[in-house]
C-alpha positions as CSV (number, residue, x, y, z in Angstrom):
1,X,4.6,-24.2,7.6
2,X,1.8,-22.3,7.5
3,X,-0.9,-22.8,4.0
4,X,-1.2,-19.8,2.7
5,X,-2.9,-18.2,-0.4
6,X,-3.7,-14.9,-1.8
7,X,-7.0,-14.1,-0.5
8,X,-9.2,-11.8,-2.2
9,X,-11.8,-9.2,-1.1
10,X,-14.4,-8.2,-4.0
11,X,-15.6,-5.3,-2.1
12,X,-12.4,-3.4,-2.2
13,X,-11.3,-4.7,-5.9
14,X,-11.4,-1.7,-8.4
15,X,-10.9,-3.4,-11.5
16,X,-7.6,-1.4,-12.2
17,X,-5.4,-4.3,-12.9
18,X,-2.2,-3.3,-11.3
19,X,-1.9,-6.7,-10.0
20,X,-2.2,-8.4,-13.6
21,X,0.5,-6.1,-15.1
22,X,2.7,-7.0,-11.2
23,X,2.2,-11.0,-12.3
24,X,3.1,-10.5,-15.6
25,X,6.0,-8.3,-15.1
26,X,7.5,-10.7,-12.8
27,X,7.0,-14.1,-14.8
28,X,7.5,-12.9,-17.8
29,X,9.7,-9.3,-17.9
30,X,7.0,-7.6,-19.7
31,X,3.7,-6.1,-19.2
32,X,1.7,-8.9,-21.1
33,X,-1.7,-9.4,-19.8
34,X,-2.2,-12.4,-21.7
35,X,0.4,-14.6,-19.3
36,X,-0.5,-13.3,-16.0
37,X,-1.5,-15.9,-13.3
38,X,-3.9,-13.6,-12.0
39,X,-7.0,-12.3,-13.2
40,X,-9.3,-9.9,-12.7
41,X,-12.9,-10.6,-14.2
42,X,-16.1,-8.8,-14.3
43,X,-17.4,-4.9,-15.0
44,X,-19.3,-2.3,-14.0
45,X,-18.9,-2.1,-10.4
46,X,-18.2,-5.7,-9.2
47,X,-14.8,-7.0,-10.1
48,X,-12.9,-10.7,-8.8
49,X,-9.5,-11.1,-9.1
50,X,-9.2,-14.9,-9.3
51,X,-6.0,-17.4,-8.9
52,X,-4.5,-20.6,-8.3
53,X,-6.5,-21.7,-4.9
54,X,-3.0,-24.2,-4.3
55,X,-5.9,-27.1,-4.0
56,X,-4.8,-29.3,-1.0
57,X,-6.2,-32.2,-3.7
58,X,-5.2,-30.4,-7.1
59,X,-6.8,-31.8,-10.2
60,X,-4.4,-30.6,-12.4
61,X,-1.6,-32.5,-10.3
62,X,-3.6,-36.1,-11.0
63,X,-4.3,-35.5,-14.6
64,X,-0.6,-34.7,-15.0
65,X,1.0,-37.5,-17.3
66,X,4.6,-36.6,-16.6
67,X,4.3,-36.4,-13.2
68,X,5.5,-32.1,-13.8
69,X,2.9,-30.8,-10.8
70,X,3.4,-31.4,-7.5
71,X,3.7,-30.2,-4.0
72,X,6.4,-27.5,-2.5
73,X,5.1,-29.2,1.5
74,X,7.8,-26.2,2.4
75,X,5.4,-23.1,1.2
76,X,2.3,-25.7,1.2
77,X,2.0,-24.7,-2.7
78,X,1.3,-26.6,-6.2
79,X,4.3,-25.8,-8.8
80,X,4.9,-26.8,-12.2
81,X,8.3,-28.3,-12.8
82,X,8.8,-26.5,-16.6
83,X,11.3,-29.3,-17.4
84,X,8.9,-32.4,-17.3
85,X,6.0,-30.2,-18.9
86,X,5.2,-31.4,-22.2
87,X,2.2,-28.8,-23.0
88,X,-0.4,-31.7,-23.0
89,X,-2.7,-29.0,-21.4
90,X,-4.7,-31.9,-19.3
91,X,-4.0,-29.6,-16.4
92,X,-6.0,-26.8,-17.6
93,X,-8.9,-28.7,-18.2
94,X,-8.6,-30.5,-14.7
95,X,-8.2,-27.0,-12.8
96,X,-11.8,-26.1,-11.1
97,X,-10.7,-22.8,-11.1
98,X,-9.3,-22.1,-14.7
99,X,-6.7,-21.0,-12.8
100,X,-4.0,-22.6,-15.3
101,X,-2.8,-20.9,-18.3
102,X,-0.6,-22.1,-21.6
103,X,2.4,-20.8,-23.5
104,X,2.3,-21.0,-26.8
105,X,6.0,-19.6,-27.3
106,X,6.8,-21.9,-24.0
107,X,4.8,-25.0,-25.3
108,X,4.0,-25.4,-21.5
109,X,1.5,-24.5,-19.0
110,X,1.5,-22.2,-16.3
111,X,0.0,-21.1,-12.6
112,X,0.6,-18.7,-10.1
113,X,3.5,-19.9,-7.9
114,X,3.1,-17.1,-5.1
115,X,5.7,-15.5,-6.5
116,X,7.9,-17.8,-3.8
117,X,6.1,-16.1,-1.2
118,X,6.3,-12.6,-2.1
119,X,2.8,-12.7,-4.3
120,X,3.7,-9.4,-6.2
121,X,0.4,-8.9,-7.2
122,X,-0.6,-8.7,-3.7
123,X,2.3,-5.6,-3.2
124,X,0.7,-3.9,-6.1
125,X,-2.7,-3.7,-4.9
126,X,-3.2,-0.5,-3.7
127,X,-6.6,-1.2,-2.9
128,X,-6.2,-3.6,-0.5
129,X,-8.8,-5.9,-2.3
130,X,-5.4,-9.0,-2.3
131,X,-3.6,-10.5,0.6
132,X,-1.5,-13.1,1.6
133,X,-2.8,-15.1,4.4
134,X,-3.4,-18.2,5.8
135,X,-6.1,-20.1,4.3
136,X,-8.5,-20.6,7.4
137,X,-8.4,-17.0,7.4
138,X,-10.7,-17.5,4.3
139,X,-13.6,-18.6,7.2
140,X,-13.5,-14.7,7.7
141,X,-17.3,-13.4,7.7
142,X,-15.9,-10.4,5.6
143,X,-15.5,-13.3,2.7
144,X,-18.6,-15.0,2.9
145,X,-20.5,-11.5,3.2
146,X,-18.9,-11.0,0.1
147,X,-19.5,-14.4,-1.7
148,X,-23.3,-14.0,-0.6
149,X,-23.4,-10.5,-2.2
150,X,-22.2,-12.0,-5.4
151,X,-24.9,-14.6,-5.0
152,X,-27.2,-12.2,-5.0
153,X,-26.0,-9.9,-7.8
154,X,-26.0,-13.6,-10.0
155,X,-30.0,-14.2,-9.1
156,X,-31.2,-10.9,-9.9
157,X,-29.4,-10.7,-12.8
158,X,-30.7,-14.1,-14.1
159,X,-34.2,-13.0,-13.2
C-alpha cells in the first residue's frame, strides 16, 4: 500500500474553508468548525490548511496509555480506536503538529482519519490548494517553493 496524506499547496489556499465545514460535516453531521480535523490558519493573503501528517513515528501513539492509537498498515494511517480512548488528552500534547483535537461531549480525542481514503476535505477544495497523494510526492519543488516563501514572509515580518 501506498502512504499517502493530504498534501497541501499554500499558494492556491484561499482561506474559504470549505474543507473545514467537508471534515466536520462528515465526522460529526453538522457544520461545526470547532470538531473539524482540518484547519485552515492564517489571514490576509497567506492561508495553511494543516492536518494529521499520519507520522510514520507518531507521538501521540507512544504517549497513549491505553494503547487506543495505532497503525491501519492497510491505508498506512494513525486511527484512534474511540473505545479504548479515555480522554487523557496526552496525545494532544505529544502531536508535533497540534493536529489532534478533544470532545468535550465525546470525552475523547480526535484526528483526521482520511476520511478511509476518500479525504472529503480534499473533494471540497475547489481550489485545488488539498490533495491526496503519496507522501514522497511531498519532495515536489512546488512544496518546498512554498515552505521557503513562508520562511520568508515569517523573517520580514519579525523584522
Amino acid at each position: 500500500m501506498i502512504h499517502k496524506v493530504i498534501q497541501t499547496d499554500p499558494s492556491k489556499c484561499n482561506g474559504c474553508r470549505e474543507c473545514e465545514i467537508a471534515c466536520s460535516v462528515r465526522h460529526t453531521g453538522v457544520r461545526k468548525i470547532a470538531r473539524t480535523r482540518i484547519h485552515v490558519v492564517g489571514e490576509n493573503d497567506f492561508y495553511l490548511p494543516t492536518t494529521c501528517q499520519q507520522c510514520v513515528h507518531p507521538p501521540c501513539m507512544a504517549v497513549c496509555p491505553k494503547g487506543a492509537i495505532h497503525r491501519d498498515v492497510g491505508m498506512e494511517r494513525v486511527v484512534i480506536d474511540e473505545d479504548l480512548c479515555i480522554g487523557c488528552k496526552m496525545c494532544i500534547s505529544a502531536c508535533p503538529t497540534g493536529a489532534m483535537g478533544f470532545d468535550p461531549d465525546q470525552g475523547r480525542s480526535y484526528k483526521c482519519d482520511l476520511c478511509d481514503g476518500d479525504p472529503q476535505c480534499v473533494r471540497a477544495c475547489e481550489a485545488g490548494a488539498l490533495a491526496y497523494a503519496d507522501i514522497h510526492a511531498l519532495q515536489d519543488p512546488r512544496i518546498r517553493e512554498s515552505a521557503y516563501r513562508l520562511y520568508c514572509l515569517v523573517r520580514r515580518q519579525a523584522a
